[in-house]
C-alpha positions as MATLAB code, in Angstrom:
seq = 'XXXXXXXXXXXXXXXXXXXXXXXXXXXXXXXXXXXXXXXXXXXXXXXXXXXXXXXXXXXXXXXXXXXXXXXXXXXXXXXXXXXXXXXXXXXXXXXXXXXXXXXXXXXXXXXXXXXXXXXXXXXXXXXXXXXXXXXXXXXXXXXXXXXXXXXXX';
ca = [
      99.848 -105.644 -105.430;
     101.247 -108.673 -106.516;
     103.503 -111.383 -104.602;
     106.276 -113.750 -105.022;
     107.043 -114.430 -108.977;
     106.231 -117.733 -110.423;
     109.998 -118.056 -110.766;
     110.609 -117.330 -107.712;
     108.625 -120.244 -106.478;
     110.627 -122.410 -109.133;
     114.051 -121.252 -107.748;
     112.598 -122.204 -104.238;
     111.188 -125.541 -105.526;
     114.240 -126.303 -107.281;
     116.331 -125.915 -104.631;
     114.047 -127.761 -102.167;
     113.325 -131.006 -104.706;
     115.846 -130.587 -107.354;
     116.403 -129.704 -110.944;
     113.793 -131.666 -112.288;
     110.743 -129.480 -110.737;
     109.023 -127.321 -113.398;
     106.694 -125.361 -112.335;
     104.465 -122.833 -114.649;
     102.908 -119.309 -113.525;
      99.377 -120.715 -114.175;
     100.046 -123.504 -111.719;
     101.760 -120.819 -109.596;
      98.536 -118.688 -109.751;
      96.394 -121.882 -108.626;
      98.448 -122.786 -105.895;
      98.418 -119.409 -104.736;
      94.508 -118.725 -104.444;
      93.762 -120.609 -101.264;
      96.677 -118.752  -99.772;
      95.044 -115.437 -101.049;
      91.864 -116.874  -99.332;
      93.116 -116.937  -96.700;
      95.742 -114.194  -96.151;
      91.768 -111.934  -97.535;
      90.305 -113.730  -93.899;
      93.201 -112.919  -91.557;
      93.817 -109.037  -93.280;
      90.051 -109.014  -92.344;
      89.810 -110.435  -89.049;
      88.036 -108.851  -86.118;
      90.405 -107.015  -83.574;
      89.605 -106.123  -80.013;
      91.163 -104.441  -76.788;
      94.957 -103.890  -77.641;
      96.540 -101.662  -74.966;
      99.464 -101.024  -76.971;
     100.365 -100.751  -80.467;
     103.679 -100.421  -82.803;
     103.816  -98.793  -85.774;
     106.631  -99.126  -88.417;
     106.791  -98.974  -92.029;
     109.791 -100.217  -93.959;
     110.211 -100.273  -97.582;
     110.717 -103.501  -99.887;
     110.498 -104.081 -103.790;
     107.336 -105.109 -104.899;
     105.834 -105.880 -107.850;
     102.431 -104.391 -109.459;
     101.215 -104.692 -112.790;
     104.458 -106.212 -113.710;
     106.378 -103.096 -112.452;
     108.960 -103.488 -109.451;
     108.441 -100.253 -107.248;
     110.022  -99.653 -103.235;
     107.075 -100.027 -101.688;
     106.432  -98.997  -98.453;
     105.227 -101.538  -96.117;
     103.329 -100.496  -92.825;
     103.044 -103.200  -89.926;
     101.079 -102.553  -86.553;
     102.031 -104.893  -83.760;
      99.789 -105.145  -80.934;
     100.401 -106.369  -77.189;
      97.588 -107.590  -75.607;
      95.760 -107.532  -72.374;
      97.156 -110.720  -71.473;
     100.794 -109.642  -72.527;
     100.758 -111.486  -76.103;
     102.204 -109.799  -79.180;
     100.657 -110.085  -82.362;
     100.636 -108.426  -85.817;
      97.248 -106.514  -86.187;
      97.811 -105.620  -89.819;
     100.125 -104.755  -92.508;
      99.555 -102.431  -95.773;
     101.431 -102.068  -99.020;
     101.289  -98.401 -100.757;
     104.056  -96.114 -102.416;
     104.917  -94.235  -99.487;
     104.690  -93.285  -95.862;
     101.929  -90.373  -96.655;
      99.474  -89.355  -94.005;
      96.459  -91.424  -96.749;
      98.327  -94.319  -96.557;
      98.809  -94.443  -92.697;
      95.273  -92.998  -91.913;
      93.347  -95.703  -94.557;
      95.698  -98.262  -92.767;
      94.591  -97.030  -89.148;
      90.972  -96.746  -89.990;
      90.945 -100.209  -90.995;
      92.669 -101.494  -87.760;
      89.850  -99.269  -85.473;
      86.441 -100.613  -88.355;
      88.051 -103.884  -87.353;
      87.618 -103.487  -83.434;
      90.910 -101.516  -82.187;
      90.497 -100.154  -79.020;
      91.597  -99.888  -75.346;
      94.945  -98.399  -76.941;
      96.550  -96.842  -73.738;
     100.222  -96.100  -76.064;
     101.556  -95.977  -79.920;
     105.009  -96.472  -80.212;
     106.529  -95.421  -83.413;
     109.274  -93.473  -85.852;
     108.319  -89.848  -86.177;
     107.805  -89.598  -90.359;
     105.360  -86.778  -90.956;
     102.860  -88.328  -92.937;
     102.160  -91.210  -90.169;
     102.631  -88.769  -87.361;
      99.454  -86.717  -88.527;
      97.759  -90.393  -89.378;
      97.816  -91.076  -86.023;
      96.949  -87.624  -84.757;
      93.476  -87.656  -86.972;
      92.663  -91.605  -86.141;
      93.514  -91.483  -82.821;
      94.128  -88.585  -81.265;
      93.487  -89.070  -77.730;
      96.038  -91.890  -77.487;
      99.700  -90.995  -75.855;
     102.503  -91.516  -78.562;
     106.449  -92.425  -77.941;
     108.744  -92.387  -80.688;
     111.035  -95.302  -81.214;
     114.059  -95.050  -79.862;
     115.710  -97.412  -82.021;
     117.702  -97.077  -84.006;
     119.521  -94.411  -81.528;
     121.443  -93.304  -83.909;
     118.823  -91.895  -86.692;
     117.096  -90.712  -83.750;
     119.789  -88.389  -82.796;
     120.582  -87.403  -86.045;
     116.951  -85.950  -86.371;
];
């Protein structure tokens, strides 16, 4: 899945330098592979003891094979031993299904998750029985924010 459009990154440059800035989506592309570097290292980096995790998934537009689609974007924060939060991971796919969630979990534990002692997260089905197959030994509390959705279900 693609990012940011190379006009996009002209509106932005325009309104950060002026109306002269042109900008085209070849130089966009170059400018954008050391960022892709490195965004490949960090989605890839080693994880370790993370006594709590929080799950969410919320959707934005994004654009693939020059299609916009809402895509649904699952984020796991993590607080440390030490009492640190930090963003573990993130993943991009159509929807909340239990694939999505349990490719996105599997990668967080083949990366080094462990020492979970709680999941916190919304109760969708497909991420509820994600987290039941990756880790099913691990307590779960659903979110209670926003109150009111949670009552409603």
């Amino acid at each position: 899945m693609q990012g940011v459009s190379p006009r996009k990154v002209t509106d932005l440059l325009v309104k950060l330098l002026g109306p002269e800035v042109s900008i085209s989506s070849t130089q966009v592309s170059r400018a954008a592979e050391p960022l892709d570097a490195g965004l490949a290292v960090w989605r890839e980096r080693p994880l370790d003891e993370t006594p709590y995790v929080f799950l969410d998934a919320r959707y934005e537009r994004v654009r693939e094979g020059g299609r916009l689609f809402d895509g649904a974007v699952l984020v796991a924060v993590g607080i440390t031993r030490a009492g640190h939060r930090r963003v573990l991971g993130v993943s991009v796919a159509w929807s909340e299904t239990e694939v999505h969630g349990r490719a996105f979990l599997d990668c967080l534990v083949r990366r080094g998750l462990k020492g979970v002692k709680l999941m916190v997260s919304d109760d969708p089905a497909g991420l509820k029985a994600a987290r039941r197959a990756t880790l099913p030994s691990v307590p779960w509390q659903r979110c209670q924010f926003p109150l009111q959705q949670n009552a409603q279900a």
